[in-house]
C-alpha positions as CSV (number, residue, x, y, z in Angstrom):
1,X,0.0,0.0,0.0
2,X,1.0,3.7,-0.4
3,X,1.2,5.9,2.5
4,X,0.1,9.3,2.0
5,X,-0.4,11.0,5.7
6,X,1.9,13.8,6.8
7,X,3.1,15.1,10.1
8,X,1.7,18.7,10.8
9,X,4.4,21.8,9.6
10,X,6.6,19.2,6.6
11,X,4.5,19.8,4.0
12,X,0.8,20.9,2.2
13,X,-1.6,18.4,2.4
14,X,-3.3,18.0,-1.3
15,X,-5.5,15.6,-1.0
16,X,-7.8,15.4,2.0
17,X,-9.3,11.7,2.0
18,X,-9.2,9.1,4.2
19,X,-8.6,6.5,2.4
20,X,-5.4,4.2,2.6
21,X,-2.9,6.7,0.6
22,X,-4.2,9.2,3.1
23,X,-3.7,13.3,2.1
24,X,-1.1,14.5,-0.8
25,X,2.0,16.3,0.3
26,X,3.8,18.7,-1.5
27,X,7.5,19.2,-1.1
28,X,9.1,20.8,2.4
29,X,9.8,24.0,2.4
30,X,13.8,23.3,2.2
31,X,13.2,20.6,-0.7
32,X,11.2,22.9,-3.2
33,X,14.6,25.7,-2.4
34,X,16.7,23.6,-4.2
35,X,14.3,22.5,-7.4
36,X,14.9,24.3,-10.4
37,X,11.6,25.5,-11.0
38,X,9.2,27.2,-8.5
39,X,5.5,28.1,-9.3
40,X,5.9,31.7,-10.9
41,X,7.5,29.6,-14.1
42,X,4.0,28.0,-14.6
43,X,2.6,31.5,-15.2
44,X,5.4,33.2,-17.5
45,X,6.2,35.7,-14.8
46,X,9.7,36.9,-14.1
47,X,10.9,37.3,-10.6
48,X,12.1,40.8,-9.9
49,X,15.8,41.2,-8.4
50,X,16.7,43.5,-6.0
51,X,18.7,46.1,-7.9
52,X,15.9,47.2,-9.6
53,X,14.2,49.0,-6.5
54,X,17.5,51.3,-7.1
55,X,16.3,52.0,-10.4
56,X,12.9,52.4,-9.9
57,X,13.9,55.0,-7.4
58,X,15.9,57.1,-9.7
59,X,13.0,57.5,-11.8
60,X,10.8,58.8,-9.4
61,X,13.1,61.1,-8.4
62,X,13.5,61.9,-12.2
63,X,9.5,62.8,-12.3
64,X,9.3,64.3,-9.4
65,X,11.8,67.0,-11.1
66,X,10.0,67.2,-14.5
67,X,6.6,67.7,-12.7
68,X,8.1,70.9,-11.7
69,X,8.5,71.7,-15.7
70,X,4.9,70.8,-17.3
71,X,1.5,72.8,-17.1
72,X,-0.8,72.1,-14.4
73,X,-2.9,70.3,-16.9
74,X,-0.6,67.7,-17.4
75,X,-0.1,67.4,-14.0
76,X,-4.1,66.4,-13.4
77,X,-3.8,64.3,-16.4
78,X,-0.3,62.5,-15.4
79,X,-1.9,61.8,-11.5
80,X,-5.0,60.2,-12.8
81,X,-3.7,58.3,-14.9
82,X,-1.0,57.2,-12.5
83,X,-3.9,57.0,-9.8
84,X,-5.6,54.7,-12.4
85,X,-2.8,52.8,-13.3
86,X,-1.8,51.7,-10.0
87,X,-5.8,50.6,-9.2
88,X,-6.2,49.0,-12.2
89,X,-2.6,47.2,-12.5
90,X,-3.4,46.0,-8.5
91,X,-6.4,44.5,-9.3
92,X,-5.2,42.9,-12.5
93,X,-2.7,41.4,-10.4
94,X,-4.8,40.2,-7.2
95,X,-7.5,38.3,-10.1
96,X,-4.2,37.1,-12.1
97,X,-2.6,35.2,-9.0
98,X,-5.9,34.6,-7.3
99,X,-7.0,32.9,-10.9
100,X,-3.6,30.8,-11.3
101,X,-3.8,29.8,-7.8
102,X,-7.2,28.2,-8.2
103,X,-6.6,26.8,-11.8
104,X,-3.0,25.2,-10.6
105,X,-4.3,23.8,-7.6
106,X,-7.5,22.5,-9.5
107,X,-5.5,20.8,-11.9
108,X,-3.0,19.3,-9.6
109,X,-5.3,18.2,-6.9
110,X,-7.4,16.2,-10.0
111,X,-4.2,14.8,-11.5
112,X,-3.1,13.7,-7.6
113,X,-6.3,12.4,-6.4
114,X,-6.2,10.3,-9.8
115,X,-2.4,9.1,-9.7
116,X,-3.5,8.2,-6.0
117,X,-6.5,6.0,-7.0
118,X,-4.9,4.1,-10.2
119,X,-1.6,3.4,-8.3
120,X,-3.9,1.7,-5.6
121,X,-5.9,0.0,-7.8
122,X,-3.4,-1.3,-10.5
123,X,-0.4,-2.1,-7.8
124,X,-3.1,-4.5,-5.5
125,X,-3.2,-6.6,-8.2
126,X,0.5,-7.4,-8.9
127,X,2.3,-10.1,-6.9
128,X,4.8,-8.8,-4.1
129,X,7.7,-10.0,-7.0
130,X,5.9,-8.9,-10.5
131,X,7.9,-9.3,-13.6
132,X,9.2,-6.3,-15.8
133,X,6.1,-6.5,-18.6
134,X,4.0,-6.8,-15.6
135,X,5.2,-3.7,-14.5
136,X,4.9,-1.8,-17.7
137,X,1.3,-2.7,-18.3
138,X,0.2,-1.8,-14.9
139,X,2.4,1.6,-16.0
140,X,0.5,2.0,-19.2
141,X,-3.2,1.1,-17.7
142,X,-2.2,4.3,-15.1
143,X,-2.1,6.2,-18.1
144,X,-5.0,5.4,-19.9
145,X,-6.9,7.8,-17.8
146,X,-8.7,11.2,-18.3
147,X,-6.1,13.1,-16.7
148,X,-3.6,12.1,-19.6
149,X,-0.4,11.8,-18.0
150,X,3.1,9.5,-17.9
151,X,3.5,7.1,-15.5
152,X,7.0,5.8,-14.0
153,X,6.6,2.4,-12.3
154,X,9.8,1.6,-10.6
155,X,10.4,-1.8,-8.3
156,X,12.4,-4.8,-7.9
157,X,11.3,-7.8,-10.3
158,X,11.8,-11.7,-10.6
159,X,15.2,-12.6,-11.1
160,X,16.4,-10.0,-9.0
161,X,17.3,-6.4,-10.0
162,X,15.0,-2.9,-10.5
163,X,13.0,-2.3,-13.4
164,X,11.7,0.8,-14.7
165,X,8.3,0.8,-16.4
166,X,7.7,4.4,-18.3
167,X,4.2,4.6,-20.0
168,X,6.2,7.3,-22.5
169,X,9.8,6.3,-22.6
170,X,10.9,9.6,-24.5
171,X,9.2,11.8,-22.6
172,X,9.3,10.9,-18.6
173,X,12.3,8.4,-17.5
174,X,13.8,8.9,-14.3
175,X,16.0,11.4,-15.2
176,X,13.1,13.8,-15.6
177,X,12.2,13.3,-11.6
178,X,14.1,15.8,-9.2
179,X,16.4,14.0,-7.1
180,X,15.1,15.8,-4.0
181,X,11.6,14.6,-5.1
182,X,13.2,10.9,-5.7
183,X,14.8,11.7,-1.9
184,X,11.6,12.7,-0.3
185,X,10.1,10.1,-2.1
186,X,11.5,6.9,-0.7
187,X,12.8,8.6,2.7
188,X,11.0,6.8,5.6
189,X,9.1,8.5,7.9
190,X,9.1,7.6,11.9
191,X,5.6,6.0,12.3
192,X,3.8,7.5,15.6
193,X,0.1,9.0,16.5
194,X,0.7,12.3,14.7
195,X,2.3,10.2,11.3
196,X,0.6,6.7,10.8
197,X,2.4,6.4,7.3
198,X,5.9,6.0,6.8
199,X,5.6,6.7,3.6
200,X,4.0,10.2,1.6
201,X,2.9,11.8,-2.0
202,X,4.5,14.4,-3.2
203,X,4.7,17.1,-5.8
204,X,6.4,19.1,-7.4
205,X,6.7,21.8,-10.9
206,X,9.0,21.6,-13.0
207,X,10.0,22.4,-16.7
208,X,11.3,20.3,-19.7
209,X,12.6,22.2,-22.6
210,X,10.7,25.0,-22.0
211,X,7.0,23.4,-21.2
212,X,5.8,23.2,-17.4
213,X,5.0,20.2,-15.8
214,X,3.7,18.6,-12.4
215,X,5.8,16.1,-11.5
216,X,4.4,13.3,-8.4
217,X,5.5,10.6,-6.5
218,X,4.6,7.8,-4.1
219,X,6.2,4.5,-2.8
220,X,3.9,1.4,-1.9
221,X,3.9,0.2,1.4
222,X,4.5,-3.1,2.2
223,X,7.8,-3.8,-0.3
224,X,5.5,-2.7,-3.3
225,X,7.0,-0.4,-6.6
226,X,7.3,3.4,-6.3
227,X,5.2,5.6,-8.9
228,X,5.5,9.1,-10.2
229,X,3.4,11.0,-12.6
230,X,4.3,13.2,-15.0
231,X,1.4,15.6,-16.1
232,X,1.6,18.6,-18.8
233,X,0.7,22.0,-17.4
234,X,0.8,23.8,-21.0
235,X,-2.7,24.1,-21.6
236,X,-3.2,25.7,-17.8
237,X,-0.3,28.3,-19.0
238,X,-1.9,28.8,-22.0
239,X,-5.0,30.4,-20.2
240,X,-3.0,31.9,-17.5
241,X,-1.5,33.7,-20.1
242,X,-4.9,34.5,-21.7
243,X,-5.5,35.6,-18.6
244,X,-2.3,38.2,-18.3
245,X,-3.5,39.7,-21.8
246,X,-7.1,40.1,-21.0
247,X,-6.1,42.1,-18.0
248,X,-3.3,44.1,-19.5
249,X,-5.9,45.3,-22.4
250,X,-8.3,46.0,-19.7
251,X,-5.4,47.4,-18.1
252,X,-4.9,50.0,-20.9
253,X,-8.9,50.6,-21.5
254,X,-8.7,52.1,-18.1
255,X,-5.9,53.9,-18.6
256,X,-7.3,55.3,-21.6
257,X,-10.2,56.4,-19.7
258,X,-8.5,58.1,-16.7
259,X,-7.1,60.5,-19.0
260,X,-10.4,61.0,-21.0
261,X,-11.4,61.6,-17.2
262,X,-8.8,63.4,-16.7
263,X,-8.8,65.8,-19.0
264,X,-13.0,66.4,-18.5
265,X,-11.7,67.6,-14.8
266,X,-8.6,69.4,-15.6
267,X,-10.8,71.4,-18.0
268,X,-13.4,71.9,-15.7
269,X,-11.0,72.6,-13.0
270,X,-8.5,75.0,-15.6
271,X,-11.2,76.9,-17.2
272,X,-12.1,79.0,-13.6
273,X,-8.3,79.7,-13.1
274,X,-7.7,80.6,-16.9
275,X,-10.5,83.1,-16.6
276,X,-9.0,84.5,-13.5
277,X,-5.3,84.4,-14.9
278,X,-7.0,86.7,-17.7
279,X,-8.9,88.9,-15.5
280,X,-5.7,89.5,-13.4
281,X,-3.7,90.4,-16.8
282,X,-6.6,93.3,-17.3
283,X,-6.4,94.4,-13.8
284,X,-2.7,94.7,-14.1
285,X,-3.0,96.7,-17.4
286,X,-4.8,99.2,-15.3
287,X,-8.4,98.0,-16.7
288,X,-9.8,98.7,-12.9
289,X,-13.2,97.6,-13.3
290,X,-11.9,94.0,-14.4
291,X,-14.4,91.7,-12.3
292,X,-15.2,87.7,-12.6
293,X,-18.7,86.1,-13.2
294,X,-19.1,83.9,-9.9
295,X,-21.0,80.8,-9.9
296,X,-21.2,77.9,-7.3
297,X,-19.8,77.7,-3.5
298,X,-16.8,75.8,-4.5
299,X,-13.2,76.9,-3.4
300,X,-12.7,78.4,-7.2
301,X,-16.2,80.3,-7.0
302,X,-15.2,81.8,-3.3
303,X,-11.5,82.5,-4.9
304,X,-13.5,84.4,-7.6
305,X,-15.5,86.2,-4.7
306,X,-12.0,87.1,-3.1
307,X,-10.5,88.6,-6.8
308,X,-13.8,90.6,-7.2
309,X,-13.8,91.6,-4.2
310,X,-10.2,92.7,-3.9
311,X,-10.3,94.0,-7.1
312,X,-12.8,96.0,-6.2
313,X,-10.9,97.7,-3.1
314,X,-7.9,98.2,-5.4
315,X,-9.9,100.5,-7.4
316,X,-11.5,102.1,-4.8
317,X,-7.8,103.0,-3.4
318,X,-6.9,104.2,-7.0
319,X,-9.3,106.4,-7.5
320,X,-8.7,107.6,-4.2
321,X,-5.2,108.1,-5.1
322,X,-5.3,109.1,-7.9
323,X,-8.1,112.1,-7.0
324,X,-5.6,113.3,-4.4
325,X,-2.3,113.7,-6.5
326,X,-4.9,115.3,-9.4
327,X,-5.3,117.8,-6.6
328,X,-1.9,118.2,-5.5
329,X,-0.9,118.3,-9.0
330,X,-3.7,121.4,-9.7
331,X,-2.7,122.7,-6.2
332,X,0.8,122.7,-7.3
333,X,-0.2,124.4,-10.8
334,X,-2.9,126.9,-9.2
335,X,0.0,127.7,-6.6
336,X,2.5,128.4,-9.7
337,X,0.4,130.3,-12.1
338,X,-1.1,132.8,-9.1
339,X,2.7,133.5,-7.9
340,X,3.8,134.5,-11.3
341,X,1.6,137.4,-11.2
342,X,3.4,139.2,-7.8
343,X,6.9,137.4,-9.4
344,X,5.9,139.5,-12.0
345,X,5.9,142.9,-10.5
346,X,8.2,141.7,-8.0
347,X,11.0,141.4,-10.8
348,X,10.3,144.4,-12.5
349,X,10.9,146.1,-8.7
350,X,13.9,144.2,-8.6
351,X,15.4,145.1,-12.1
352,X,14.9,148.6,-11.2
353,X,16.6,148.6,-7.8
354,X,19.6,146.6,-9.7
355,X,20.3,149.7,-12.1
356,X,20.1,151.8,-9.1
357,X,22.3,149.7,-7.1
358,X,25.5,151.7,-7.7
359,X,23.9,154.9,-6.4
360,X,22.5,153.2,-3.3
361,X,23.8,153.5,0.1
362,X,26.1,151.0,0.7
363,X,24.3,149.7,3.3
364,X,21.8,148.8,1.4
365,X,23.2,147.5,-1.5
366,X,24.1,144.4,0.3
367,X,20.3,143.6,1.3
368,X,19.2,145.0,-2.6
369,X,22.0,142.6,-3.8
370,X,20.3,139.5,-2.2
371,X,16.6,140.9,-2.7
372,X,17.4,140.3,-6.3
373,X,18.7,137.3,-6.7
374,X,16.3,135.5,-4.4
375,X,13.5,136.8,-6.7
376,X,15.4,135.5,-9.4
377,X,15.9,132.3,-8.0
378,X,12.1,132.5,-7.1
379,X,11.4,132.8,-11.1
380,X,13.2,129.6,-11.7
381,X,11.3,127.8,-8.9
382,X,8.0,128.8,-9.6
383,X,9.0,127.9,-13.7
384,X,10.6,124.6,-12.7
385,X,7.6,123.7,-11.0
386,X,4.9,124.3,-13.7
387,X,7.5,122.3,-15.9
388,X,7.0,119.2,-13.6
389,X,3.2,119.7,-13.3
390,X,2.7,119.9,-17.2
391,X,4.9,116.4,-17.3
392,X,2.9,114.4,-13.9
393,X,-0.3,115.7,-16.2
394,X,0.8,114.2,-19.4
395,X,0.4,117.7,-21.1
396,X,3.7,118.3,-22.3
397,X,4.5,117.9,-26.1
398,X,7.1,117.8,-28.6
399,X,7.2,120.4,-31.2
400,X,9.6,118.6,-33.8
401,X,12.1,120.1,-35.8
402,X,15.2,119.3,-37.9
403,X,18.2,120.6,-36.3
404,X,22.1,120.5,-36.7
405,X,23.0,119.4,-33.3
406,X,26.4,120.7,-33.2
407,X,24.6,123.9,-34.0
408,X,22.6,123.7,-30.9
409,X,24.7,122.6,-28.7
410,X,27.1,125.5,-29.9
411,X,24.0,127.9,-29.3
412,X,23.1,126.5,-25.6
413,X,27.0,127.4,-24.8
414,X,27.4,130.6,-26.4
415,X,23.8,132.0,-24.6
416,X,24.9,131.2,-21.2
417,X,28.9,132.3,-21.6
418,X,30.3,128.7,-21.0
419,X,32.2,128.9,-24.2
420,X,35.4,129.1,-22.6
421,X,34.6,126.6,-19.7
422,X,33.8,124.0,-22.0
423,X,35.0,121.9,-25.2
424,X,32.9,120.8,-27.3
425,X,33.6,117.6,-29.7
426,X,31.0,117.4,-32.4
427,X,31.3,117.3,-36.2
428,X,28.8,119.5,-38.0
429,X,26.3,118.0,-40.1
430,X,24.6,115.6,-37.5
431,X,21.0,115.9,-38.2
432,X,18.3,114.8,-35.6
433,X,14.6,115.6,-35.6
434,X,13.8,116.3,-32.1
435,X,12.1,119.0,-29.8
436,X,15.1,122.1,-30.0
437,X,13.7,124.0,-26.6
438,X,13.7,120.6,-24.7
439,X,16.6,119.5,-25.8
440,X,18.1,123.0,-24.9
441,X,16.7,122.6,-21.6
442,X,18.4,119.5,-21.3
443,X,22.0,120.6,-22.1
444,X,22.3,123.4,-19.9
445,X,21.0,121.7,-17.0
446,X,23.7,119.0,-17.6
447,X,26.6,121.3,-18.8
448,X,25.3,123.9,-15.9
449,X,25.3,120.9,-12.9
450,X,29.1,119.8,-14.4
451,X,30.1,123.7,-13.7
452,X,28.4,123.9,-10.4
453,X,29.7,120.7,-8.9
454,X,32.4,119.1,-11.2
455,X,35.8,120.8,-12.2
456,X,36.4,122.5,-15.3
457,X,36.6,122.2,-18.6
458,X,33.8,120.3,-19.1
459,X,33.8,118.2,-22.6
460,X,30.6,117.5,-24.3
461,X,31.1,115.2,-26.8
462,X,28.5,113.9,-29.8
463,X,28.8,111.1,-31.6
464,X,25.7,109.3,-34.0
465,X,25.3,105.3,-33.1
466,X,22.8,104.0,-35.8
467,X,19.5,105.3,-35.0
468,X,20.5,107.2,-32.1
469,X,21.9,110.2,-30.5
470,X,24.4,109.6,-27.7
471,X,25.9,113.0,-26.1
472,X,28.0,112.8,-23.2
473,X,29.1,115.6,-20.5
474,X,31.9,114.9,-18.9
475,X,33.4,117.1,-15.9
476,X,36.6,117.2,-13.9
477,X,35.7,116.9,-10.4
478,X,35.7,114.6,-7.9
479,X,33.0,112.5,-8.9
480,X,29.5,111.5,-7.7
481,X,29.4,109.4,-4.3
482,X,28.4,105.8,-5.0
483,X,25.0,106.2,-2.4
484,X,24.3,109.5,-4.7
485,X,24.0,107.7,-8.0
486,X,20.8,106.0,-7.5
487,X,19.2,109.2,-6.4
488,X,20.8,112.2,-9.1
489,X,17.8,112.4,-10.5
490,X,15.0,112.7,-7.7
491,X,13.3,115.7,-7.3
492,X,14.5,118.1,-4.9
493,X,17.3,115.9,-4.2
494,X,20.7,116.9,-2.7
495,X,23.8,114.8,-1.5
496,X,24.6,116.7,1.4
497,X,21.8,116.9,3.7
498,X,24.0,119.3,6.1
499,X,23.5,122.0,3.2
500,X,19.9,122.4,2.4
501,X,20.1,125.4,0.9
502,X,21.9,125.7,-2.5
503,X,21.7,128.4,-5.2
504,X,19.7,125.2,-7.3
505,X,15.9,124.4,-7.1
506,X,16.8,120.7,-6.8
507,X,14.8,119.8,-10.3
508,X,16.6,120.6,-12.7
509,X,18.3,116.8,-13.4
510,X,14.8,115.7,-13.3
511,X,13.3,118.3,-15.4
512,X,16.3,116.5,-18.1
513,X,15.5,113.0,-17.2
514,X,11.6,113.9,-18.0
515,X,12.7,115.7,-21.0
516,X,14.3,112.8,-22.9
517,X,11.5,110.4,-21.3
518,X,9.4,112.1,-23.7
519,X,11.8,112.3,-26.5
520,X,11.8,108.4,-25.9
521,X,15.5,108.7,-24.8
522,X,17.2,108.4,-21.4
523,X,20.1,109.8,-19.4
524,X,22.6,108.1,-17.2
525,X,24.9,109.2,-14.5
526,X,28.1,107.7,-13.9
527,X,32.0,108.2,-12.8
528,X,34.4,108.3,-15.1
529,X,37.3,105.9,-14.9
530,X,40.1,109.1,-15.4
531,X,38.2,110.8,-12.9
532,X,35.1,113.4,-12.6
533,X,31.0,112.4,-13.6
534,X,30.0,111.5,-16.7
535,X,26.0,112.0,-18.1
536,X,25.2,110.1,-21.2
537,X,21.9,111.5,-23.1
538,X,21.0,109.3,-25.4
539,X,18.1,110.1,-27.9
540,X,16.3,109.0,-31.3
541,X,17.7,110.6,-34.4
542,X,14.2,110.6,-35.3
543,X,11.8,110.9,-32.5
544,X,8.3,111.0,-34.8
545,X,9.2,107.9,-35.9
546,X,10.1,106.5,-32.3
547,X,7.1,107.7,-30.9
548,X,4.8,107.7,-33.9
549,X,3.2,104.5,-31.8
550,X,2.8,106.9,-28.6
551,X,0.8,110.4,-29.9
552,X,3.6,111.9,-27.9
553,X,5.0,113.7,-30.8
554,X,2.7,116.6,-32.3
555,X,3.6,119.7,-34.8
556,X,4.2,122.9,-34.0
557,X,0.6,124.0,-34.6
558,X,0.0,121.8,-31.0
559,X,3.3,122.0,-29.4
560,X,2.5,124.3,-25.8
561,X,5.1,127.1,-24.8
562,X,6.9,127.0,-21.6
């Protein structure tokens, strides 16, 4: 008889019946270790090895960077599909092993349960000593069966010696059986109340060229031949594998579908916070009254609510704002145009008392002296200031005209007497189309600051780049302090806060700077290398076509007088 019981903790039982060959046992833990198949080779599946969790983490680490690089869109496409990915790849692979598990152990538990019966019914009929061709019929009656696999019938013979009966010689000899199967095989087993059998089935996969196989074994008890089975597992992988590609398609249908999904929500997410990057371009172009159409209580409809409503404070502060410096500026205007009037008749006072000054007492003269040329410094004040309200207004304009500006340079020198203070370096010939008072004002406020706080000579210097006009004004002093620079041109202005007072209104760089702003040109301040400041004016050849785009430039029939 064949023994088929098992002690508790050695092995799997297979086959739960009580009958004589008792339960099936698969291999001990330590014996399937060493076979050279296990059961993820019935399946096609590949064991992973342990350097690829190194590689795996790279490239998360390599997505975790690039997320930082694509739209948000992508972002809400890439997570649901991951998101979908992972659900649908986990439960592909839960039904995929739960499936195998259940066909495998069908499949082996039939073919066991069968190898179990025949071998008891075709070995009680053989005599303790049968002969070889006894053997190999009782071998090929085992194999006739449903389950349609090999038998191996091994045991000793008349005559002495072993004989081994295959049912397919080409196919399953004993070659084909594991030698830890043939060990656990014939090992005897301790009989005692926990193993009544000395003897126990086993199992075990395997694979021959390529094709899976469950391979079985069991020794007769009582001096009777030892069987093995040898049964094909092909048509079991052949499903399996079905199996793998009916889930990886359903896999990808899923996939598919998360982004469909995912787009549907990143479009209905996107579209609110494209409108509101929009309506925050408008508002920053100065288009105040830029407000969003709120639907919903939703975060996005309460973050709406929150741009509306701070939108709606911004232009509230604005126009706040904004009326206060209109009245400063009209203050400022009102203030200048009703002083001119007294300036007026203040000056013509003053002009008298200067021609009278030699026949004054000189007592007096001193007080007449400074009488004058406060009032005069007054005049330039109260001028410098309507100059700046016309430019914070937006009412200044060019009146264009085609000068030689060698020529005017020349003419700012000669009409303030700097000819022999400065040197001039300019070829004649250089035509620019530009505003001739403005750019007059803008000379002698830079020639007139070199003289006042630089060292003489002064060179002026104009050279033609391309398009543009550069002219610089170079003095000879000690330069301008590095925490001056950023500040030259700020109104009212002064590096030396221990001298308030100065014979200057403290507008005059600005009046420049505001000058060639609206000739589309600049000015610079910097010191020179070789020592002393240098301010670079640099202006359009031809400021109507520079500023064609603006309406800045106008004729003469529009162009307003200082």
């Amino acid at each position: 008889m064949c023994a088929a019981a098992a002690r508790q903790g050695r092995g799997r039982a297979v086959l739960p019946h009580p009958d004589p060959y008792g339960p099936g046992r698969r291999l001990p833990p330590r014996l399937a270790a060493v076979t050279a198949v296990n059961d993820d080779e019935v399946g096609g599946t590949v064991t992973e090895r342990p350097g690829r969790v190194r590689g795996r983490s790279a490239v998360r680490n390599l997505m975790r960077l690039s997320m930082r690089w694509i739209s948000l869109r992508l972002r809400l496409m890439l997570v649901f599909a991951l998101v979908a990915l992972a659900a649908a790849v986990s439960a592909s692979a839960i039904a995929y092993w739960l499936n195998r598990d259940a066909v495998l152990t069908r499949t082996q538990n039939a073919a066991l349960d069968d190898f179990r019966k025949s071998l008891q019914d075709n070995t009680g009929t053989l005599p303790l000593t049968p002969t070889c061709p006894e053997l190999q019929e009782a071998a090929d009656r085992m194999a006739a069966t449903s389950q349609k696999y090999e038998v191996l019938l091994i045991g000793r013979v008349k005559g002495g010696g072993d004989c081994a009966a295959p049912s397919n010689r080409d196919l399953f000899t004993l070659k084909a059986v594991p030698k830890s199967l043939v060990t656990a095989v014939n090992r005897e087993r301790k009989v005692d109340d926990s193993n009544p059998y000395p003897y126990h089935l086993y199992w075990q996969r395997i694979t021959l060229d390529g094709k899976p196989y469950l391979v079985g074994g069991a020794k007769v008890i009582g001096g009777g031949p030892t069987g093995y089975l040898l049964k094909s597992l092909e048509n079991e992988r052949q499903d399996l594998n079905s199996l793998a590609w009916s889930l990886g398609i359903a896999t990808g249908l899923a996939l598919i579908g998360s982004a469909l999904l995912a787009q549907a929500a990143a479009s209905t997410v996107l579209r609110p916070v494209q409108r509101l990057g929009e309506a925050a371009r408008r508002l920053g172009e100065g288009k105040l009254d830029t407000r969003l159409q709120v639907s919903g209580t939703d975060e996005l409809a309460e973050l709406s609510r929150t741009f509306n409503r701070a939108a709606e404070s911004l232009e509230k502060r604005v126009e706040e704002l904004s009326a206060r410096e209109s009245a400063s500026r009209r203050f400022v205007a009102d203030m200048s145009h009703e002083l001119r009037t007294p300036l007026t008749a203040i000056t013509a006072v003053t002009e008298v008392l200067e021609d009278e000054a030699d026949s004054l007492d000189p007592m007096i003269a001193p007080a007449v002296q400074l009488v004058v040329s406060e009032t005069r410094r007054l005049n330039d004040l109260v001028e410098n200031l309507m100059e700046v309200t016309r430019f914070d207004a937006g009412t200044a304009r060019l009146v264009l005209d085609d000068v030689d500006v060698a020529d005017q340079v020349t003419a700012c020198i000669d009409a303030r007497a700097w000819l022999d203070a400065v040197e001039l370096d300019a070829e004649r010939g250089i035509m620019a189309r530009l505003d001739p008072r403005r750019l007059d004002v803008i000379l002698a406020n830079l020639i007139g600051n070199a003289l006042k706080h630089g060292g003489s000579p002064v060179r002026v210097r104009v050279r033609p780049v391309d398009d543009l006009l550069i002219i610089d004004v170079r003095d000879h002093g000690p330069g301008i302090p590095e925490d001056v620079l950023p500040h030259v041109f700020d109104r009212f202005y002064k590096a030396s806060a221990s001298r308030p007072r100065s014979e200057g209104s403290g507008l005059g760089l600005s009046i420049a700077l505001e000058n060639a702003h609206i000739h589309g040109g600049e000015i610079t301040a910097a010191n020179s290398p070789e020592g002393g400041a240098v301010f670079t004016l640099t202006l359009p050849r031809d400021v109507s076509a520079a500023s064609a785009g603006d309406g800045d430039a106008e004729g003469p029939a529009r162009g307003s007088a200082q």
